[in-house]
Structures are given as structure tokens and as C-alpha cells.
mmCIF file of the N, C-alpha and C atoms, coordinates in Angstrom:
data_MODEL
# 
_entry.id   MODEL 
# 
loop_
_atom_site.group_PDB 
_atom_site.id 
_atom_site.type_symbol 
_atom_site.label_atom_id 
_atom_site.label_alt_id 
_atom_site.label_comp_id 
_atom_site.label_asym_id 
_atom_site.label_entity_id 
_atom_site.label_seq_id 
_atom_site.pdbx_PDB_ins_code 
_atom_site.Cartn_x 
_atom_site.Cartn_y 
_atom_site.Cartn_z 
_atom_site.occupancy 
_atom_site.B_iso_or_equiv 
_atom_site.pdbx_formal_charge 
_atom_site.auth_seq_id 
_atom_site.auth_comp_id 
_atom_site.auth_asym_id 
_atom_site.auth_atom_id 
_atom_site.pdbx_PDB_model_num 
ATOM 1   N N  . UNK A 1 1  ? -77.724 -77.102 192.690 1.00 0.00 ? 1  UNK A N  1 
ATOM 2   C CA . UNK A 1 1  ? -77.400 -77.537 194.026 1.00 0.00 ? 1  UNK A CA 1 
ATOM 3   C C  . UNK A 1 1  ? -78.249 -78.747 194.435 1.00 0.00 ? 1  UNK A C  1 
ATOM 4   N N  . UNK A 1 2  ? -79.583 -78.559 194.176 1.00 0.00 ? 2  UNK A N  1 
ATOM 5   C CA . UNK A 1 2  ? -80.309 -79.699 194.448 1.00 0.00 ? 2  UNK A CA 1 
ATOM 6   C C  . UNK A 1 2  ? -79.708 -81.104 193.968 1.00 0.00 ? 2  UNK A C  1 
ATOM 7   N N  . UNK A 1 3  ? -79.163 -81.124 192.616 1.00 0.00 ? 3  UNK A N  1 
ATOM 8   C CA . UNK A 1 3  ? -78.945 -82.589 191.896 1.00 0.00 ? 3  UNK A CA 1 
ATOM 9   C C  . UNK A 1 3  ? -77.793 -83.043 192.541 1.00 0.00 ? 3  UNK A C  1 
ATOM 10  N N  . UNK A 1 4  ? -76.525 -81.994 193.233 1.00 0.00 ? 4  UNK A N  1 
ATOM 11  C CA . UNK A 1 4  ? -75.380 -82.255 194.015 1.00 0.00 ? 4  UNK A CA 1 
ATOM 12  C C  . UNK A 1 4  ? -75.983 -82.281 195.536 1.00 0.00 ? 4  UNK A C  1 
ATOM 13  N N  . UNK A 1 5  ? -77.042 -82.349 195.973 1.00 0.00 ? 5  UNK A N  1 
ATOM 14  C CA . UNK A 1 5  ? -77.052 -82.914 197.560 1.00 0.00 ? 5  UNK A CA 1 
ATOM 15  C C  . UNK A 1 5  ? -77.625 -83.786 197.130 1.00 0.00 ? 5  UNK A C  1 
ATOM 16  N N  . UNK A 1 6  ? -78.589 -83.944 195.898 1.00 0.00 ? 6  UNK A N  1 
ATOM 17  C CA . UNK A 1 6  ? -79.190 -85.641 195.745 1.00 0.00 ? 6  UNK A CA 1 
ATOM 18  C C  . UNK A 1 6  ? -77.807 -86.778 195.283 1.00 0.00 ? 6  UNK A C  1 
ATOM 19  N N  . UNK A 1 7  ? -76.662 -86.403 194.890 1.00 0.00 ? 7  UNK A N  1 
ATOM 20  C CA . UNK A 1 7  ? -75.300 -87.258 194.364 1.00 0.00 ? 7  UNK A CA 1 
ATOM 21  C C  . UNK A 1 7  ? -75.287 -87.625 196.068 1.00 0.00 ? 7  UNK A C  1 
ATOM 22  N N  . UNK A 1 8  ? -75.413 -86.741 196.760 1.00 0.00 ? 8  UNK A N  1 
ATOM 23  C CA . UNK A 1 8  ? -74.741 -86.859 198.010 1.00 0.00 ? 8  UNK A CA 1 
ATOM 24  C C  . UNK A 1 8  ? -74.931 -87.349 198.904 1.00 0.00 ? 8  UNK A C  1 
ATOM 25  N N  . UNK A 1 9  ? -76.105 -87.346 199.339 1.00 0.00 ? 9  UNK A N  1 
ATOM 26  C CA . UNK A 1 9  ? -76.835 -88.075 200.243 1.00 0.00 ? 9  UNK A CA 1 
ATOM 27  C C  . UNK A 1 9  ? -77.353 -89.406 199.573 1.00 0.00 ? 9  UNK A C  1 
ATOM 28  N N  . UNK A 1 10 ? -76.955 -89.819 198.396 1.00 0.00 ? 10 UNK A N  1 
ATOM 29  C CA . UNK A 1 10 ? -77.463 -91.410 197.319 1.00 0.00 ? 10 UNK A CA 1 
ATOM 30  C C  . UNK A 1 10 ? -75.451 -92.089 198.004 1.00 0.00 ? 10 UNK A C  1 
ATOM 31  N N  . UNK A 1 11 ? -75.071 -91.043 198.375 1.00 0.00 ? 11 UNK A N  1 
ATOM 32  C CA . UNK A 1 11 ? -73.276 -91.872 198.850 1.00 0.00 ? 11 UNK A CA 1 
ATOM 33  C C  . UNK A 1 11 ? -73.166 -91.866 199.956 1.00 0.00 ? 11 UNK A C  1 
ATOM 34  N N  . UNK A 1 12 ? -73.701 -91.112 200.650 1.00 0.00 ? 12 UNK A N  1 
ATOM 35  C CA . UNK A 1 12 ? -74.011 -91.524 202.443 1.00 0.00 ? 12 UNK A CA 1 
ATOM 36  C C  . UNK A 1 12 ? -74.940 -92.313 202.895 1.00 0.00 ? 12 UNK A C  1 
ATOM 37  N N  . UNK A 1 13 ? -75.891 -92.904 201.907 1.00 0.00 ? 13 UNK A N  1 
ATOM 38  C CA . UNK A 1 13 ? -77.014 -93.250 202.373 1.00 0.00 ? 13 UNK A CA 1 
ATOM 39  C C  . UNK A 1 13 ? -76.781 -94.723 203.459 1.00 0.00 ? 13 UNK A C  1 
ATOM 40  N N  . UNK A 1 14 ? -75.380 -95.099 203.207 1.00 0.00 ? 14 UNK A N  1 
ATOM 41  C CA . UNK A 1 14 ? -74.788 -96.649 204.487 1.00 0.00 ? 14 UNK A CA 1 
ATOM 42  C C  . UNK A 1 14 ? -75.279 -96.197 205.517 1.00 0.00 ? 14 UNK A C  1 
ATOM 43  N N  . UNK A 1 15 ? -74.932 -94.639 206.324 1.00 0.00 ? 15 UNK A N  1 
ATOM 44  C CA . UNK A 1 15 ? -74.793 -94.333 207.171 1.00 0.00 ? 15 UNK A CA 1 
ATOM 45  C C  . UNK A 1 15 ? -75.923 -93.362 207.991 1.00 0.00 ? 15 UNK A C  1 
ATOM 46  N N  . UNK A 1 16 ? -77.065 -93.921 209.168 1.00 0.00 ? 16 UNK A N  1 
ATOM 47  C CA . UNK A 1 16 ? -77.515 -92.575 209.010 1.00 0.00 ? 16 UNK A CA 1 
ATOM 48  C C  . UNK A 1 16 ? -77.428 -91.364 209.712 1.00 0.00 ? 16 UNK A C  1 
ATOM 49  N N  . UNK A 1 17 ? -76.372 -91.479 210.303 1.00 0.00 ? 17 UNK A N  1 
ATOM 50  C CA . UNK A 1 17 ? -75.767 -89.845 211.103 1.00 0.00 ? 17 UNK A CA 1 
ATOM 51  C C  . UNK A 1 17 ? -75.010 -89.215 210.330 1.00 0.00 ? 17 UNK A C  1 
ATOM 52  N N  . UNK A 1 18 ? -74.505 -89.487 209.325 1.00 0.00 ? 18 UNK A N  1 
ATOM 53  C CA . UNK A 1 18 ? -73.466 -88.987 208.326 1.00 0.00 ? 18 UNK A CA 1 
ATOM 54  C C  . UNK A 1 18 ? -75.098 -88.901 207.585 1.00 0.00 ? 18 UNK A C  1 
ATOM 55  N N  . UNK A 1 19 ? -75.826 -89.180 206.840 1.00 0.00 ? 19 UNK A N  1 
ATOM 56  C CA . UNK A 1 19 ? -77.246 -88.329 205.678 1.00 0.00 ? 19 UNK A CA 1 
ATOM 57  C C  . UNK A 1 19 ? -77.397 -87.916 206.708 1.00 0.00 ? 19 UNK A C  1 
ATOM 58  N N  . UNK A 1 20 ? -78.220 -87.781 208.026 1.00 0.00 ? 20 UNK A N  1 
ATOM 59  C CA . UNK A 1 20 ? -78.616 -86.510 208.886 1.00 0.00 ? 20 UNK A CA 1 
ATOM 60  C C  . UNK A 1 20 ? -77.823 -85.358 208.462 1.00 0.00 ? 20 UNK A C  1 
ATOM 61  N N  . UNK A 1 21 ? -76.508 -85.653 208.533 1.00 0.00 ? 21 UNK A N  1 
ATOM 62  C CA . UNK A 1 21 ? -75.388 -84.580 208.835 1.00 0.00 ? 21 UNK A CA 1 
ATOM 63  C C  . UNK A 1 21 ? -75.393 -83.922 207.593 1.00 0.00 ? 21 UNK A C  1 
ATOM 64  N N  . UNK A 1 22 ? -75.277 -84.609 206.208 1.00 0.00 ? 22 UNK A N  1 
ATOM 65  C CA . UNK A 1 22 ? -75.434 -84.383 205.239 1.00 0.00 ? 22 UNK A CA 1 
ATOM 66  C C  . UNK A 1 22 ? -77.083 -83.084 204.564 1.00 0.00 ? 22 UNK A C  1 
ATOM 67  N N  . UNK A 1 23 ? -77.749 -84.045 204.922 1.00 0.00 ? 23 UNK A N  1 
ATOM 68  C CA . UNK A 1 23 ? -79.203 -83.561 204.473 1.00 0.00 ? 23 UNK A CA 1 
ATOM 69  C C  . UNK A 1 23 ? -79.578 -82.208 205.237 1.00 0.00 ? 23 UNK A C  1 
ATOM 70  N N  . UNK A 1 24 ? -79.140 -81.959 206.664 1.00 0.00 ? 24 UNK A N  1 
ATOM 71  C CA . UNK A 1 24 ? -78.733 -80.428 207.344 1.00 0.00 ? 24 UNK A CA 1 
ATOM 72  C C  . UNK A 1 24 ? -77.671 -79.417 206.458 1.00 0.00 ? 24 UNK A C  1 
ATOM 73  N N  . UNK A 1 25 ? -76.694 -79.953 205.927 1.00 0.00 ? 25 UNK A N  1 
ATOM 74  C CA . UNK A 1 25 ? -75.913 -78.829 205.460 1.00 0.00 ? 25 UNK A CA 1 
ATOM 75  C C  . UNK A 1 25 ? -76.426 -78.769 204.119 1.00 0.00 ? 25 UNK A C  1 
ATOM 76  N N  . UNK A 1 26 ? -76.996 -79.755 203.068 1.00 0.00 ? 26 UNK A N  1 
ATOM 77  C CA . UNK A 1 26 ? -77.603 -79.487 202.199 1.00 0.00 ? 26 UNK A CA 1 
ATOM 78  C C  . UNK A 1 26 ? -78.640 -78.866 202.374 1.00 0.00 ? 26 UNK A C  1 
ATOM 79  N N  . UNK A 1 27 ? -79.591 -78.250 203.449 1.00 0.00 ? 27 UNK A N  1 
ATOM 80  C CA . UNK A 1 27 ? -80.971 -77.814 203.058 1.00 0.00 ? 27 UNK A CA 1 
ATOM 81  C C  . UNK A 1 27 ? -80.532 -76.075 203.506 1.00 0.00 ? 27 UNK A C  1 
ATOM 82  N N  . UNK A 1 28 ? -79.446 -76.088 204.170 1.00 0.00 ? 28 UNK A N  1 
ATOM 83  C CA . UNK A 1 28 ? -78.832 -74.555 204.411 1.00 0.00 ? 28 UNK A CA 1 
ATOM 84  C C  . UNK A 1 28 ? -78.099 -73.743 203.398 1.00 0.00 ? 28 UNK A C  1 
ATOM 85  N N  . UNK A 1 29 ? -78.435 -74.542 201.928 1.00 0.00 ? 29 UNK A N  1 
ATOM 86  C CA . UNK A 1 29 ? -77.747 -74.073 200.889 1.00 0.00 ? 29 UNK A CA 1 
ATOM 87  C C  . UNK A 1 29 ? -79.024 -73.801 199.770 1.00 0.00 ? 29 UNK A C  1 
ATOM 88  N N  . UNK A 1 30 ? -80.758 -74.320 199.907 1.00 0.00 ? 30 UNK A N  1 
ATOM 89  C CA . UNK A 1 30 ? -81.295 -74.281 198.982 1.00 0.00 ? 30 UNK A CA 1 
ATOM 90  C C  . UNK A 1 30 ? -82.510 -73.310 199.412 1.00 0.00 ? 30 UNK A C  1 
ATOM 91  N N  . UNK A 1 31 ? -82.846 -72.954 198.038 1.00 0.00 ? 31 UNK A N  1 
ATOM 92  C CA . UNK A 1 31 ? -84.356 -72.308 198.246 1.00 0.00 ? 31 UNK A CA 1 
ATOM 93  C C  . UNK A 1 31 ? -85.394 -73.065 199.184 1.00 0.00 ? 31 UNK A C  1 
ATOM 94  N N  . UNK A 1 32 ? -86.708 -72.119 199.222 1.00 0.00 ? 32 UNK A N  1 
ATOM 95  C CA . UNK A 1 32 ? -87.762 -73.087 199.325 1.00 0.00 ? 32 UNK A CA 1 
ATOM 96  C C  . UNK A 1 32 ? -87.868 -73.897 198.973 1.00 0.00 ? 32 UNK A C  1 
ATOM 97  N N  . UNK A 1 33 ? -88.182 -73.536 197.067 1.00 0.00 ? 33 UNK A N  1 
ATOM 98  C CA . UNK A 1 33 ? -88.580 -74.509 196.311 1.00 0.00 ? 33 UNK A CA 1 
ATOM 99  C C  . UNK A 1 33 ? -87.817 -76.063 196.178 1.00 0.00 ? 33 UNK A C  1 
ATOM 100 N N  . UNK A 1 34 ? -86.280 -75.785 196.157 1.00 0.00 ? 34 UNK A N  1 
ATOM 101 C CA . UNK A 1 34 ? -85.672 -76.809 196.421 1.00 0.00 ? 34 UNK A CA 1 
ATOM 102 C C  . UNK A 1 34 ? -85.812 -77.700 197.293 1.00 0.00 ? 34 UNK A C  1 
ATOM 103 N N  . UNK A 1 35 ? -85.971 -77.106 198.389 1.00 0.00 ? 35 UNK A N  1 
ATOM 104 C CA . UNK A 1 35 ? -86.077 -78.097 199.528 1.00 0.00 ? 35 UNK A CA 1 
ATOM 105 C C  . UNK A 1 35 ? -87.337 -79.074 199.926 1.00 0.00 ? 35 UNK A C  1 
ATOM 106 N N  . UNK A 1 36 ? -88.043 -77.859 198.704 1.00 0.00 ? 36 UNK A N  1 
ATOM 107 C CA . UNK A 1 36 ? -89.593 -79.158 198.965 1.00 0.00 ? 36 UNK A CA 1 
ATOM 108 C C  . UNK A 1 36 ? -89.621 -80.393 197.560 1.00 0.00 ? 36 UNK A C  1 
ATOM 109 N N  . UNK A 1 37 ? -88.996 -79.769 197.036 1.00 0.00 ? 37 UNK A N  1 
ATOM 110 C CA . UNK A 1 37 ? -88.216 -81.139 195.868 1.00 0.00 ? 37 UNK A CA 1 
ATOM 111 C C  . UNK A 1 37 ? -87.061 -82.256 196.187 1.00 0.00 ? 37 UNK A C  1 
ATOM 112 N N  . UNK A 1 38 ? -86.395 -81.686 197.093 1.00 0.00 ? 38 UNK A N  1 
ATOM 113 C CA . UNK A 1 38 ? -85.491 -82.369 198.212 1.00 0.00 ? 38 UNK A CA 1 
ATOM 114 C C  . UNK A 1 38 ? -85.883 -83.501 199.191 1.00 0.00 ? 38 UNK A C  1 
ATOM 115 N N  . UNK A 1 39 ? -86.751 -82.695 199.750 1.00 0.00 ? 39 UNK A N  1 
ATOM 116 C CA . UNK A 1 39 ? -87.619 -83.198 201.280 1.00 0.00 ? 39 UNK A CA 1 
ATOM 117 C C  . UNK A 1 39 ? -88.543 -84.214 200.199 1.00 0.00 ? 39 UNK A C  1 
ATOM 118 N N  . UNK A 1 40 ? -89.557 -84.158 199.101 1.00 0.00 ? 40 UNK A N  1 
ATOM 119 C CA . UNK A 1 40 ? -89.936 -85.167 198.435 1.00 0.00 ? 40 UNK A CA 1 
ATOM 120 C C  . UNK A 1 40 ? -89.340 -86.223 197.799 1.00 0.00 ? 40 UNK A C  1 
ATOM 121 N N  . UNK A 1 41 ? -87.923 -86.136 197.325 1.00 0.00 ? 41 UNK A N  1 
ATOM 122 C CA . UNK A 1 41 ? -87.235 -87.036 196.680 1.00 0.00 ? 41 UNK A CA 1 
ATOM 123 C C  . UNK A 1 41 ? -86.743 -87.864 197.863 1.00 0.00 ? 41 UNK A C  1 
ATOM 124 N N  . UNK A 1 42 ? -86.327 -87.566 198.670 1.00 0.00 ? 42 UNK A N  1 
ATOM 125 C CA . UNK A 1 42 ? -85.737 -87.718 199.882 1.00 0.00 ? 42 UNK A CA 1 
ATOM 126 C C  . UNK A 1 42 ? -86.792 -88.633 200.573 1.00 0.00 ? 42 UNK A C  1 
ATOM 127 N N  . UNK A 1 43 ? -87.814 -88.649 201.193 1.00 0.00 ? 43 UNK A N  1 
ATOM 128 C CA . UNK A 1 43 ? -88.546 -89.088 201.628 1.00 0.00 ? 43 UNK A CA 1 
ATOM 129 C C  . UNK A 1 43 ? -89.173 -90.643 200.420 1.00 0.00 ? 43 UNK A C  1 
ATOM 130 N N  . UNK A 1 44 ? -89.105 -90.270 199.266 1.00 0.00 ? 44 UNK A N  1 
ATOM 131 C CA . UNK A 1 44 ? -89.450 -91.346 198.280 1.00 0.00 ? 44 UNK A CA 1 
ATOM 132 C C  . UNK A 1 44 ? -88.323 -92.407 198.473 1.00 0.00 ? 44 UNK A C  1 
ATOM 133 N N  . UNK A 1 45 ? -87.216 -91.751 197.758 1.00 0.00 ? 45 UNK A N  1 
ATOM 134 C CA . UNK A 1 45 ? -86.154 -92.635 197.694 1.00 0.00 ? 45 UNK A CA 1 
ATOM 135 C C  . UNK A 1 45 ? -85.305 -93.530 199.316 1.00 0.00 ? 45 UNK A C  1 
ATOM 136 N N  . UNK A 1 46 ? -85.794 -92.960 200.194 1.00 0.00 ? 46 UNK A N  1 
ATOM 137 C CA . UNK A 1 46 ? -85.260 -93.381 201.246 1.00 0.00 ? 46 UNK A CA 1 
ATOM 138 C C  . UNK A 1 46 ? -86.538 -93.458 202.512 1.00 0.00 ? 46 UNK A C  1 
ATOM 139 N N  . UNK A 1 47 ? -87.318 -93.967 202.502 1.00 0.00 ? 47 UNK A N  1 
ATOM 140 C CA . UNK A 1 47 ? -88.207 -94.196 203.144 1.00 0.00 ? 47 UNK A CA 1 
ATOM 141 C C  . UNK A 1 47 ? -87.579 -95.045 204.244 1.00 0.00 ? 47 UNK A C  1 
ATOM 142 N N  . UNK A 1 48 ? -87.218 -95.877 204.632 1.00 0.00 ? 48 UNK A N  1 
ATOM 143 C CA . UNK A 1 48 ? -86.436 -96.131 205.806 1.00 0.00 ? 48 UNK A CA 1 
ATOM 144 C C  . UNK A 1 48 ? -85.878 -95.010 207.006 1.00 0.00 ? 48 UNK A C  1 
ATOM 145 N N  . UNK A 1 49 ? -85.526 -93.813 206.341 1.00 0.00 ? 49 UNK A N  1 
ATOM 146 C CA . UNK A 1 49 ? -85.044 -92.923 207.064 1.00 0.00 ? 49 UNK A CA 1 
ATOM 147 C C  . UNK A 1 49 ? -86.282 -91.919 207.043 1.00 0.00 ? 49 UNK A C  1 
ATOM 148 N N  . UNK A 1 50 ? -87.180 -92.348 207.015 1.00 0.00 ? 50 UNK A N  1 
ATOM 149 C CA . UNK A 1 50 ? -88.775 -91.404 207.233 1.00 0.00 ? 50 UNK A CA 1 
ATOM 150 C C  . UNK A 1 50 ? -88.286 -90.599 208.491 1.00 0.00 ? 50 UNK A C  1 
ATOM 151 N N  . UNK A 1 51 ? -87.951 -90.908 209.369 1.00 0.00 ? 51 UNK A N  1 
ATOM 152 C CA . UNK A 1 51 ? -87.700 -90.270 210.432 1.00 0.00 ? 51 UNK A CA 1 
ATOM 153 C C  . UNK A 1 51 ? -86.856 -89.145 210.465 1.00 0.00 ? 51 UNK A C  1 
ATOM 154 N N  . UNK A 1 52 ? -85.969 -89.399 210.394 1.00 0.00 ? 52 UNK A N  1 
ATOM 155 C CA . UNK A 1 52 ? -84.825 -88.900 209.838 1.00 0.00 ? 52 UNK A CA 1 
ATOM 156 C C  . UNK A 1 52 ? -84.964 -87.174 209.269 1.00 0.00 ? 52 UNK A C  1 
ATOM 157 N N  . UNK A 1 53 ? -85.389 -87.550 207.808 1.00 0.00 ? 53 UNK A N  1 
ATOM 158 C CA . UNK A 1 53 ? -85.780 -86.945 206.857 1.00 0.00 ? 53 UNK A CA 1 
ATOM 159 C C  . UNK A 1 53 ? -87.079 -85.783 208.024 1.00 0.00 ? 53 UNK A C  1 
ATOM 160 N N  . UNK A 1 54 ? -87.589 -86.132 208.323 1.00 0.00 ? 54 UNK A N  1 
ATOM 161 C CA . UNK A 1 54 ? -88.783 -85.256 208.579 1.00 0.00 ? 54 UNK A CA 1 
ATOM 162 C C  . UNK A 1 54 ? -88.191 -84.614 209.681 1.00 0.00 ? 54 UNK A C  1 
ATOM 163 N N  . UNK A 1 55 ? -87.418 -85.033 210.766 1.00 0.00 ? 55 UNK A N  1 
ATOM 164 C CA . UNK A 1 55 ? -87.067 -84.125 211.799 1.00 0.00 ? 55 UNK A CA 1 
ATOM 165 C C  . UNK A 1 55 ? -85.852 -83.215 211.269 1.00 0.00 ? 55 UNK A C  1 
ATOM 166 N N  . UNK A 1 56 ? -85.038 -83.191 210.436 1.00 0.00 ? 56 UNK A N  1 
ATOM 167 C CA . UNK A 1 56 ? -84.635 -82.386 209.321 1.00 0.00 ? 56 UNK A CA 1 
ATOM 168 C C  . UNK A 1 56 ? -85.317 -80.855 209.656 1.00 0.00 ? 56 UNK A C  1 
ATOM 169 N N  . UNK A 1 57 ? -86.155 -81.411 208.212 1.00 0.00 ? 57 UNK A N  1 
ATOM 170 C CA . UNK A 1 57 ? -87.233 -80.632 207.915 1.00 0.00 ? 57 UNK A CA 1 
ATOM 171 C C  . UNK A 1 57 ? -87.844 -80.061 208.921 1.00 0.00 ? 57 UNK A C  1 
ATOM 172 N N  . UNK A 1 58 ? -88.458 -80.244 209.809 1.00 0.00 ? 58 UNK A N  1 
ATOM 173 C CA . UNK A 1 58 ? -89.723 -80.171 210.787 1.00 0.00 ? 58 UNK A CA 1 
ATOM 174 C C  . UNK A 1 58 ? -88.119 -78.873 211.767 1.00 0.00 ? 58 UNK A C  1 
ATOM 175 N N  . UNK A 1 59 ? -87.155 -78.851 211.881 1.00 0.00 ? 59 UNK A N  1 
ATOM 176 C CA . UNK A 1 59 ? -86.187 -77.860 211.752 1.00 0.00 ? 59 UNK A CA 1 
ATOM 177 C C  . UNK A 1 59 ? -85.551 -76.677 211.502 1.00 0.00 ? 59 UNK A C  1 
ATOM 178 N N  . UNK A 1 60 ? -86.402 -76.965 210.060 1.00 0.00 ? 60 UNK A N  1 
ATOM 179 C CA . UNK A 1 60 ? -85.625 -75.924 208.986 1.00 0.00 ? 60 UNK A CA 1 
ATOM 180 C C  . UNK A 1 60 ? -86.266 -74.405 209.277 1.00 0.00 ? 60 UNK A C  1 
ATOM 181 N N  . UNK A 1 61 ? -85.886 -73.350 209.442 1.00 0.00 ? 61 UNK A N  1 
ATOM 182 C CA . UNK A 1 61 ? -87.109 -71.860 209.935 1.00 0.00 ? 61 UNK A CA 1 
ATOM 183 C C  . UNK A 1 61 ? -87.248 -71.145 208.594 1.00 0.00 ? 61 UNK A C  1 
# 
């Protein structure tokens, strides 16, 4: 699941209310562990959306 929300959010990445939208329904599908491999790739590869990405996260219970 992880490598199919990383396909996914690398094809939304034009947009960033569509990856918000994206990166929410992907993190309601993964483990912990995933999501802190997620939330790190995520944050590397898309640093522009630092924001983004962390209020996500900063979310997740």
C-alpha cells in the first residue's frame, strides 16, 4: 500500500488540495510503521508542501 500512495501522490503532486486529499485517504489505509515511512518520504520528496504534509499528520489519532 505504501508504494501505491507513493505512485499517487508523485501524480497529484500539480495540485495541492487534491495531495492533501490524497495523502488523508492514503494514511487511513496504513500501519504505523507505514506512515512514518510515508510522512518521511513525503516530506523529502516534496518539501514545498512541508505544510501540508505535517498538518496531515499532526491529524492522524
Amino acid at each position: 500500500m505504501l508504494e501505491f500512495s507513493k505512485k499517487i501522490l508523485s501524480k497529484v503532486s500539480f495540485d495541492k488540495s487534491l495531495f492533501k486529499k490524497e495523502l488523508q485517504k492514503s494514511s487511513g489505509w496504513m500501519s504505523k510503521k507505514e506512515l512514518m515511512h510515508l510522512k518521511i518520504w513525503a516530506l523529502t520528496a516534496f518539501a514545498g508542501y512541508k505544510k501540508i504534509i505535517l498538518e496531515v499528520f499532526d491529524n492522524i489519532s
